[in-house]
N, CA, C and O of each residue as an XYZ file, in Angstrom:
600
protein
N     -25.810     17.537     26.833
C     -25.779     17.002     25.481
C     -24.947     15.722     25.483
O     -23.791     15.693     25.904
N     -25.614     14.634     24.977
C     -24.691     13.245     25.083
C     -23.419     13.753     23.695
O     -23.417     14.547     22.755
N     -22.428     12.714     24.312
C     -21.225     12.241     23.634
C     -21.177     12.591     22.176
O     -22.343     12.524     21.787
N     -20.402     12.928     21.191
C     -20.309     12.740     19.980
C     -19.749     11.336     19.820
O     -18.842     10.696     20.352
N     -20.820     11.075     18.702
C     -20.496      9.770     17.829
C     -20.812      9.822     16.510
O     -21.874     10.197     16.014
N     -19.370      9.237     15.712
C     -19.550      9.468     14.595
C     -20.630      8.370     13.586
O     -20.076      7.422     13.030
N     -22.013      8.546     13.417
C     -22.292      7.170     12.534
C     -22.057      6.354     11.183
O     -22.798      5.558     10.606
N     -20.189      7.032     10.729
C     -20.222      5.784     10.088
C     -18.539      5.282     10.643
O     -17.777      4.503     10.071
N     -18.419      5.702     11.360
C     -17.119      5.224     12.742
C     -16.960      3.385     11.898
O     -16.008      3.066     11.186
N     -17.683      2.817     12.112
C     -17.265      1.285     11.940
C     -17.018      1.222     10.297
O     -16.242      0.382      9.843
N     -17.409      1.742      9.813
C     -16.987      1.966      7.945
C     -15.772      2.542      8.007
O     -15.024      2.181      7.098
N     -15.268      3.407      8.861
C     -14.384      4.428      8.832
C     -12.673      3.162      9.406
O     -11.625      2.894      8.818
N     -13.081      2.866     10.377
C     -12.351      1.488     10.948
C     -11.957      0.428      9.748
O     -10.820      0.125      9.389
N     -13.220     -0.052      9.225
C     -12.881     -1.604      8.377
C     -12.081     -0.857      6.801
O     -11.466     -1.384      5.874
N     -12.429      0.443      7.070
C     -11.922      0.779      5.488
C     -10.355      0.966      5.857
O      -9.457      0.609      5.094
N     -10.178      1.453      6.878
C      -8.895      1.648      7.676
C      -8.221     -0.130      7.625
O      -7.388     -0.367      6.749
N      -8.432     -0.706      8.110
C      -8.024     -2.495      7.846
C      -7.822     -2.955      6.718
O      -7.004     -3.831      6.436
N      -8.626     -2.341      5.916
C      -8.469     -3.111      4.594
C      -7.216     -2.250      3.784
O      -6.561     -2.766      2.878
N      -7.048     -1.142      4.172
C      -5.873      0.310      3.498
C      -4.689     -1.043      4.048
O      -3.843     -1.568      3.324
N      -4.940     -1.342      5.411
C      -3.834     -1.930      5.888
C      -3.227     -3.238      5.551
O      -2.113     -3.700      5.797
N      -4.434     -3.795      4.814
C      -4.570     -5.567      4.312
C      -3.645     -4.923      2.910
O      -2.458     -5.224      2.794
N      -4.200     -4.202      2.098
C      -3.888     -4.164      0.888
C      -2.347     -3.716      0.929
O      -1.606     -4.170      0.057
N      -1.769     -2.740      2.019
C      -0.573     -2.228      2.154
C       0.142     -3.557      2.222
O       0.944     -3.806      1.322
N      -0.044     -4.394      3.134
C       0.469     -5.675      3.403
C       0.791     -6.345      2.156
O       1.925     -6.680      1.814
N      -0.415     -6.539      1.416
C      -0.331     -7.361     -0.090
C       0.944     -6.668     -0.907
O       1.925     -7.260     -1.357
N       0.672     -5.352     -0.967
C       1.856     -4.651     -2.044
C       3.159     -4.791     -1.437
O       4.083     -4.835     -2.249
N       3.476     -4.874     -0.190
C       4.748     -5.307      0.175
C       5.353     -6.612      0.236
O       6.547     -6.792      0.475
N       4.322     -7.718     -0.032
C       4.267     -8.926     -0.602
C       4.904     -8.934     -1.874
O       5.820     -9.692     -2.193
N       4.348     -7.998     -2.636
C       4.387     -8.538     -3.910
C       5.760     -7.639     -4.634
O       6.214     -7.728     -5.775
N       6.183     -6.781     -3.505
C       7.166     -6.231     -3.954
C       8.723     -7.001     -3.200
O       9.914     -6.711     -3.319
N       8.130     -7.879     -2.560
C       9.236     -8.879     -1.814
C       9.246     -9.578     -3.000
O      10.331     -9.577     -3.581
N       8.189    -10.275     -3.608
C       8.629    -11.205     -4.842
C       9.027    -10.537     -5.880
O       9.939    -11.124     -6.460
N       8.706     -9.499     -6.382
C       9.355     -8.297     -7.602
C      10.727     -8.694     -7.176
O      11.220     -9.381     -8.070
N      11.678     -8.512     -6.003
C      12.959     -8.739     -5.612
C      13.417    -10.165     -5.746
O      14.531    -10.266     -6.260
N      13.098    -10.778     -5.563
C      13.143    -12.420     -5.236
C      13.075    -12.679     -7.301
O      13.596    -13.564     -7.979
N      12.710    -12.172     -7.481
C      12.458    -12.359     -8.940
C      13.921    -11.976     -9.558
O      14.719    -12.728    -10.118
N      14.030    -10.595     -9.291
C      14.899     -9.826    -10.266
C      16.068    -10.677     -9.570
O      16.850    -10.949    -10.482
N      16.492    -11.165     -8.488
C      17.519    -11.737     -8.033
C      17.583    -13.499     -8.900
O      18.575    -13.884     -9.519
N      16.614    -14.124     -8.772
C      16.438    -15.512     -9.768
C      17.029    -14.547    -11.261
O      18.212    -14.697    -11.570
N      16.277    -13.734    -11.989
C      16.817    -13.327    -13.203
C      18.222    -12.949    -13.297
O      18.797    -13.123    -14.372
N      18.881    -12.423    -12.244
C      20.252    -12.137    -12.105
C      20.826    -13.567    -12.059
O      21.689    -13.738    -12.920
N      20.638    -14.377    -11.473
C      21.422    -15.364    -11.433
C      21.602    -16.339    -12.147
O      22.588    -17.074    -12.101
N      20.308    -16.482    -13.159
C      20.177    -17.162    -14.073
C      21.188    -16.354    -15.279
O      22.129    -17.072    -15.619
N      21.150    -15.050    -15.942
C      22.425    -14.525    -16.297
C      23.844    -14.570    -15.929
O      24.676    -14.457    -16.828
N      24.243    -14.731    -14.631
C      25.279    -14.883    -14.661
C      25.708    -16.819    -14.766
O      26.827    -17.298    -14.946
N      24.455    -17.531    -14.592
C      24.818    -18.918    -15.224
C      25.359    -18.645    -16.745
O      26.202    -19.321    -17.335
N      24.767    -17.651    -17.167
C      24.610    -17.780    -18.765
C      25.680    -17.106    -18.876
O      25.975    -17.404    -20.033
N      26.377    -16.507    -18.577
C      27.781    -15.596    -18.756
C      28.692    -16.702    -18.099
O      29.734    -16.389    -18.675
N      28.982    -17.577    -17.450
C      29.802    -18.489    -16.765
C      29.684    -19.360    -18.188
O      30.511    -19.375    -19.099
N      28.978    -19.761    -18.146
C      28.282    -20.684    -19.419
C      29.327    -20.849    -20.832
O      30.039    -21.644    -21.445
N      28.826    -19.487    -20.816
C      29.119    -18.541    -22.454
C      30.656    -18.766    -22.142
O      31.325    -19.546    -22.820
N      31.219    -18.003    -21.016
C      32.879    -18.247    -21.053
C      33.405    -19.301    -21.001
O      34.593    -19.255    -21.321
N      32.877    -20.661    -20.615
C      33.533    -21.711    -20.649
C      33.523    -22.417    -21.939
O      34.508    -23.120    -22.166
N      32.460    -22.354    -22.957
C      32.478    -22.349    -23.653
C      33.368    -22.001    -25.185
O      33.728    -22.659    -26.161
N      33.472    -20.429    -24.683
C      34.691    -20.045    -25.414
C      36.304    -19.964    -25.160
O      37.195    -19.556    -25.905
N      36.346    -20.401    -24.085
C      37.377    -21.040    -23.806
C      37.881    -22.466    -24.119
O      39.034    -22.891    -24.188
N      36.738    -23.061    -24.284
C      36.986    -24.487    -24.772
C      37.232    -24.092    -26.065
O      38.398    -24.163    -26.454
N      35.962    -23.494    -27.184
C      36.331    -23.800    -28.282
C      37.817    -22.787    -28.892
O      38.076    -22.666    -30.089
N      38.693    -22.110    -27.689
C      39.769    -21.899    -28.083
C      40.659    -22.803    -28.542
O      41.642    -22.609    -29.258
N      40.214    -23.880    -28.043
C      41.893    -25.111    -27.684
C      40.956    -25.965    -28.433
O      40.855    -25.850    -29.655
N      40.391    -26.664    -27.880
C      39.676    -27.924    -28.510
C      38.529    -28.441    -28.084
O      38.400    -28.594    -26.869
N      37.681    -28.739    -28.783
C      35.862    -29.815    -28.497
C      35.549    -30.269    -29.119
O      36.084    -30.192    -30.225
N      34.706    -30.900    -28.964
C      34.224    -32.398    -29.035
C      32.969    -31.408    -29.698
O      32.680    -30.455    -28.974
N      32.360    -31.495    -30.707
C      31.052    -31.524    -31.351
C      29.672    -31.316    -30.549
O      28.846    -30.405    -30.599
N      29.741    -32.715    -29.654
C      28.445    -33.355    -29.205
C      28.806    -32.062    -27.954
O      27.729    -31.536    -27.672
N      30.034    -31.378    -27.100
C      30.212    -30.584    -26.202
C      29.308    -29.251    -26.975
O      28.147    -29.006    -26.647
N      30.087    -28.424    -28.087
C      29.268    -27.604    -28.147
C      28.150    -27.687    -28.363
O      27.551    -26.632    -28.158
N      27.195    -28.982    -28.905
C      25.283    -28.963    -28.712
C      24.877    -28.935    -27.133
O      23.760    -28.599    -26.740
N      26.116    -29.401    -26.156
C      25.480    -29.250    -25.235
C      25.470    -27.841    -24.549
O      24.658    -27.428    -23.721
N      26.485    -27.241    -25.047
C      26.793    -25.927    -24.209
C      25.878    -25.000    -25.088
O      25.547    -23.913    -24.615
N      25.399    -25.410    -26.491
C      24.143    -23.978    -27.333
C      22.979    -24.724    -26.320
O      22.418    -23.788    -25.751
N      22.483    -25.797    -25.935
C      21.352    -26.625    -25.799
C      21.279    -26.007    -23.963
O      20.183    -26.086    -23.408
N      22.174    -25.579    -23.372
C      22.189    -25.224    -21.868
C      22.028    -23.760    -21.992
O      21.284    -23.117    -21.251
N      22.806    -23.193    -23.033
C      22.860    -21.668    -23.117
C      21.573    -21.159    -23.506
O      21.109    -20.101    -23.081
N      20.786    -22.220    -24.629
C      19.258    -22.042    -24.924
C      18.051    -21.849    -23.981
O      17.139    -21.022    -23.999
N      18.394    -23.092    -22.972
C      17.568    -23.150    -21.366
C      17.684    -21.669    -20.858
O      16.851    -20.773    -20.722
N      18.941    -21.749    -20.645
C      19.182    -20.599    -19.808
C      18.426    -19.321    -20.233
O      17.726    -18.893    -19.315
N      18.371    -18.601    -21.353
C      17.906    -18.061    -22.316
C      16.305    -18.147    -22.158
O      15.695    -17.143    -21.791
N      15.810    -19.025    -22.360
C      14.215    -19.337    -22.663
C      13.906    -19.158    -20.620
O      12.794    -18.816    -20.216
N      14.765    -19.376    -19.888
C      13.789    -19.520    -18.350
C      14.129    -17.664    -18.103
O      13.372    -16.954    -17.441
N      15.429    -17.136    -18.802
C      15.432    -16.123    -18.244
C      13.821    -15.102    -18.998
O      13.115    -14.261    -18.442
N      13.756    -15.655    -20.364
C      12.556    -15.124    -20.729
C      10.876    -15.429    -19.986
O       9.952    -14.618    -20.037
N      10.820    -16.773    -19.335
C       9.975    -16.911    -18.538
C       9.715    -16.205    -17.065
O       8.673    -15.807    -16.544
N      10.975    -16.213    -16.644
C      11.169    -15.229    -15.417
C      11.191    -13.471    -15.712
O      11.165    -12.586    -14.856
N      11.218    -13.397    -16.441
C      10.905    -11.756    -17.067
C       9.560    -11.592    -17.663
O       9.130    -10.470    -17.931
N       8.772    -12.848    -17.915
C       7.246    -12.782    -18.216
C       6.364    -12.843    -16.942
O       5.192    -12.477    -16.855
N       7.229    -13.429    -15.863
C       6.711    -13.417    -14.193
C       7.186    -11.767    -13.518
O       6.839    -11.172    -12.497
N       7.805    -11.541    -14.256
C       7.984    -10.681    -13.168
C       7.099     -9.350    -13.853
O       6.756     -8.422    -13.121
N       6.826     -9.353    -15.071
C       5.550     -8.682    -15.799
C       4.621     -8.233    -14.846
O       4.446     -7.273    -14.096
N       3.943     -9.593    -15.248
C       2.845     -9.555    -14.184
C       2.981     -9.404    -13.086
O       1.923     -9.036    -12.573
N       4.308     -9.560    -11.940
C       3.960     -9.051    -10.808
C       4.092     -7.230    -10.714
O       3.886     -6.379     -9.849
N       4.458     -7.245    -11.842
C       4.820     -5.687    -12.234
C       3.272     -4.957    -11.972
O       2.826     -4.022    -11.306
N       2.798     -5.897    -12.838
C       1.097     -5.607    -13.109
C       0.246     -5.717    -12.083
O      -0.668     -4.921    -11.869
N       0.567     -6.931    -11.249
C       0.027     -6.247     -9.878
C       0.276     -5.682     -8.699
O      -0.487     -5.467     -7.757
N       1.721     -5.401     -8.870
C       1.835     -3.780     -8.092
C       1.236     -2.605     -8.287
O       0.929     -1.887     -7.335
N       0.976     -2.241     -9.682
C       0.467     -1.327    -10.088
C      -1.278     -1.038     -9.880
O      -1.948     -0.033     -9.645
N      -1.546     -2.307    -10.077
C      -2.912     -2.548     -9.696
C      -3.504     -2.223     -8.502
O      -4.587     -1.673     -8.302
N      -2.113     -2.893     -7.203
C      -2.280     -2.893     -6.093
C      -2.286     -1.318     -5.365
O      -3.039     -0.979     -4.452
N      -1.563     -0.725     -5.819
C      -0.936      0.581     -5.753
C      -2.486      1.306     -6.484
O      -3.251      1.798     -5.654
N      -2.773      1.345     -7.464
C      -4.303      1.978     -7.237
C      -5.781      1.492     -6.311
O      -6.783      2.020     -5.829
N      -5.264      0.381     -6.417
C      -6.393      0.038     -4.826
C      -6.357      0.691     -3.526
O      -7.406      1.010     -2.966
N      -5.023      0.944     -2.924
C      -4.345      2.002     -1.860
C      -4.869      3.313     -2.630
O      -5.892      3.860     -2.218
N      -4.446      3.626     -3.313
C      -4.937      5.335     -3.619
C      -6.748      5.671     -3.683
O      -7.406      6.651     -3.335
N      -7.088      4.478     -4.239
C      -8.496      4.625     -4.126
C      -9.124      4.617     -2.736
O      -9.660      5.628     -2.283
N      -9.049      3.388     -2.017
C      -9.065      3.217     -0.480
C      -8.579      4.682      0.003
O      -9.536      5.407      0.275
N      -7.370      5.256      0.164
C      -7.432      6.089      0.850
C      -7.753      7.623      0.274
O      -7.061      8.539      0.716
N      -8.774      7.909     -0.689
C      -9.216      8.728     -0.760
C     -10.839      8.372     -0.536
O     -11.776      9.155     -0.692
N     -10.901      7.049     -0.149
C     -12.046      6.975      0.770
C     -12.169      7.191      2.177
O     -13.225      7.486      2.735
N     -11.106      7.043      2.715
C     -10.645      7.143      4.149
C     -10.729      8.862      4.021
O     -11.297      9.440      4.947
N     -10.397      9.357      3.341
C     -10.257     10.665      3.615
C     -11.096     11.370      3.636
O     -11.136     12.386      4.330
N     -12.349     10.804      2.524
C     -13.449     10.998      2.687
C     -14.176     11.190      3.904
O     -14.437     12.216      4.532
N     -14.481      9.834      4.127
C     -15.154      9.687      5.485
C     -14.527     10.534      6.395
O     -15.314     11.172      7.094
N     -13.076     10.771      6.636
C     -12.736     11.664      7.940
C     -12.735     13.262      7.436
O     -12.260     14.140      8.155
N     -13.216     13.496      6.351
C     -13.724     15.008      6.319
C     -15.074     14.716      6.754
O     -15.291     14.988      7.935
N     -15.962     14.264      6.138
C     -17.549     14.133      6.718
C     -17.192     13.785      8.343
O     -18.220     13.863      9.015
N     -16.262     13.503      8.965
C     -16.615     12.987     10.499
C     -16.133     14.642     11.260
O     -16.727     15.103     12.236
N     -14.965     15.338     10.569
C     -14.609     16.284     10.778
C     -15.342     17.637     11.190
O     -15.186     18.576     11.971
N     -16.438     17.092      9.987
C     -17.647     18.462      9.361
C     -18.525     18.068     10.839
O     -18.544     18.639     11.929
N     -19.153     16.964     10.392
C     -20.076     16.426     11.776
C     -19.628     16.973     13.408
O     -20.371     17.454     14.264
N     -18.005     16.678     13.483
C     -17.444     16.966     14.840
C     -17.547     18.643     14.992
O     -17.810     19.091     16.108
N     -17.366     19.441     14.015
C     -17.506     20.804     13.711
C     -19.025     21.495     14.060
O     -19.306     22.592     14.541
N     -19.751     20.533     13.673
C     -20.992     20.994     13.936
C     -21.669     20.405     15.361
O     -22.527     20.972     16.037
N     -21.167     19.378     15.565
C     -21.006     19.036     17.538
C     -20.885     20.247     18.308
O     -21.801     20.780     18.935
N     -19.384     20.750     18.195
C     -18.740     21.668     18.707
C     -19.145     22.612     18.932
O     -19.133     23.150     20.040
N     -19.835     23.260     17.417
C     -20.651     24.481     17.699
C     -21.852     24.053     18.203
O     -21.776     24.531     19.335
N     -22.942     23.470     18.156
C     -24.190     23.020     19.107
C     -23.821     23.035     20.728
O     -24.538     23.491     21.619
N     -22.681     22.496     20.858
C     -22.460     22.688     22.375
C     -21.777     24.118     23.008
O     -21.733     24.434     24.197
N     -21.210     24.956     21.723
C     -20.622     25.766     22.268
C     -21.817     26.734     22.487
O     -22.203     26.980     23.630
N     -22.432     27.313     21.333
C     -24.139     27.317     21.930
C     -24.977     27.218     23.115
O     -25.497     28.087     23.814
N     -24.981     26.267     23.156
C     -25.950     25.326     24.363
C     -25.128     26.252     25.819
O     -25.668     26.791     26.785
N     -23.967     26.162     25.534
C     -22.997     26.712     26.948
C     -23.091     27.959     26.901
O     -23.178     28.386     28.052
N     -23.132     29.169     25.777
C     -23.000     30.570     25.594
C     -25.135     30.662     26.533
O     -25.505     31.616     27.219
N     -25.944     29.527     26.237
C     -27.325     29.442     26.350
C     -27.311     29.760     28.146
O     -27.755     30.625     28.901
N     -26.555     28.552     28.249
C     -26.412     28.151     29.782
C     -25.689     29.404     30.959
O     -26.248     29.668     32.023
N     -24.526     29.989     30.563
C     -23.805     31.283     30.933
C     -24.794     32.841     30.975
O     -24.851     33.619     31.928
N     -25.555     32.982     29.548
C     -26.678     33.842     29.841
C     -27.749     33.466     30.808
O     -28.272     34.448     31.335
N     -28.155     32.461     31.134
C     -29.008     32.002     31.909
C     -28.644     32.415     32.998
O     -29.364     33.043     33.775
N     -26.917     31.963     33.274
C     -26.608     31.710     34.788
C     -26.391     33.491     34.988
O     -26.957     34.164     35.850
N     -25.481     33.976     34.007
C     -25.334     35.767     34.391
C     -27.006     36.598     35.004
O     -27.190     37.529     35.788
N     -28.143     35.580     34.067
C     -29.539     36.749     34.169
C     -30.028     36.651     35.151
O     -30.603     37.567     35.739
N     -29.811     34.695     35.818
C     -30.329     34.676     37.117
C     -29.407     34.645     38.506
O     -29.839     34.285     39.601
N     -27.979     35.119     38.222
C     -27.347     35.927     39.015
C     -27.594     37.439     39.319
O     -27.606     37.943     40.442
N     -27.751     37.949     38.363
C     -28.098     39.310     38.698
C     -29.716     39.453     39.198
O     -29.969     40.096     40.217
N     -30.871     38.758     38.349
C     -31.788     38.904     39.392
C     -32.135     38.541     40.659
O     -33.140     38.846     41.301
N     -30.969     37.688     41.031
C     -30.758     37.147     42.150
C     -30.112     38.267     43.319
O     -30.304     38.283     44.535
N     -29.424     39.024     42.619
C     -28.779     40.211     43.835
C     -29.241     40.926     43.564
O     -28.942     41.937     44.199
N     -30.397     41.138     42.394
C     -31.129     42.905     42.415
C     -32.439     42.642     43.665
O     -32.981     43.441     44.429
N     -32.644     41.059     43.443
C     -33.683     41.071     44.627
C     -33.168     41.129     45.882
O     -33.750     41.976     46.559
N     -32.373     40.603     46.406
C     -31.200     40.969     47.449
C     -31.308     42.331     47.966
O     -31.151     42.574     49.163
N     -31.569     43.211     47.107
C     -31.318     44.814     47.371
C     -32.248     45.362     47.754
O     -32.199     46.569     47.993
C-alpha cells in the first residue's frame, strides 16, 4: 500500500503561515499599543511639569501675556493627549480585530488537522487489515505447506 498523503496538506501549511503572518501583525500592533501609552504618559507628565510651574509662578508674580502662554501650552498638551488616546482607540480596534482573525484561522487549522487525523485513522486501519489479510495468508500457506510435508 503506497504512503499516506494527506490531500489538503498544502492548505493545511499556507493556513499554518498565515496563523503565523497574522500572529506577527498582532504583536506589531501591540508594540505600538505600548509605544503609544508611553507618548500618552509623557505628554502628561509635560502637562503636570507644566501645570506646576505655572502655579508656582502665579504664586509670586506674572506677566499676563506668561499665563496665555502657559493656558495656550497646557491647551496643546491637552488636545495631543486627546489625539493620542483617539490613536490608540483604534489600535485598540485592531487588536481586537486582529485577535479574531487568529481565533478564526485557528479553528480552521484545527479543522483541517481533525479531517487529516480521521483520514490518517482510516489509513491505519486499511493497512492494519491488509497485514491481519497478509498473516492469514502466510499462517494458511504455512501450514499447508507442512501438512504436505507429512
Amino acid at each position: 500500500m503506497k504512503k499516506f498523503k494527506f490531500s489538503l496538506e498544502k492548505i493545511l501549511q499556507l493556513k499554518e503561515q498565515i496563523l503565523k503572518n497574522l500572529k506577527n501583525d498582532l504583536s506589531f500592533l501591540q508594540m505600538a499599543l505600548k509605544e503609544k501609552d508611553a507618548e500618552i504618559q509623557d505628554l502628561w507628565s509635560k502637562y503636570y511639569k507644566t501645570d506646576n510651574e505655572y502655579k508656582e509662578k502665579s504664586s509670586k508674580s506674572i506677566m499676563p501675556y506668561e499665563i496665555a502662554q502657559y493656558k495656550d501650552y497646557m491647551t496643546y498638551i491637552t488636545n495631543m493627549i486627546k489625539k493620542k488616546e483617539e490613536e490608540k482607540s483604534v489600535i485598540l480596534k485592531k487588536i481586537e480585530a486582529k485577535k479574531q482573525e487568529i481565533i478564526n484561522m485557528n479553528i480552521e487549522i484545527s479543522t483541517l488537522e481533525k479531517l487529516k487525523d480521521k483520514k490518517l485513522a482510516k489509513y491505519n486501519y486499511k493497512v492494519q487489515k491488509m497485514e491481519e489479510v497478509l498473516i492469514e495468508e502466510f499462517v494458511s500457506n504455512s501450514t499447508s505447506v507442512s501438512a504436505e510435508a507429512n
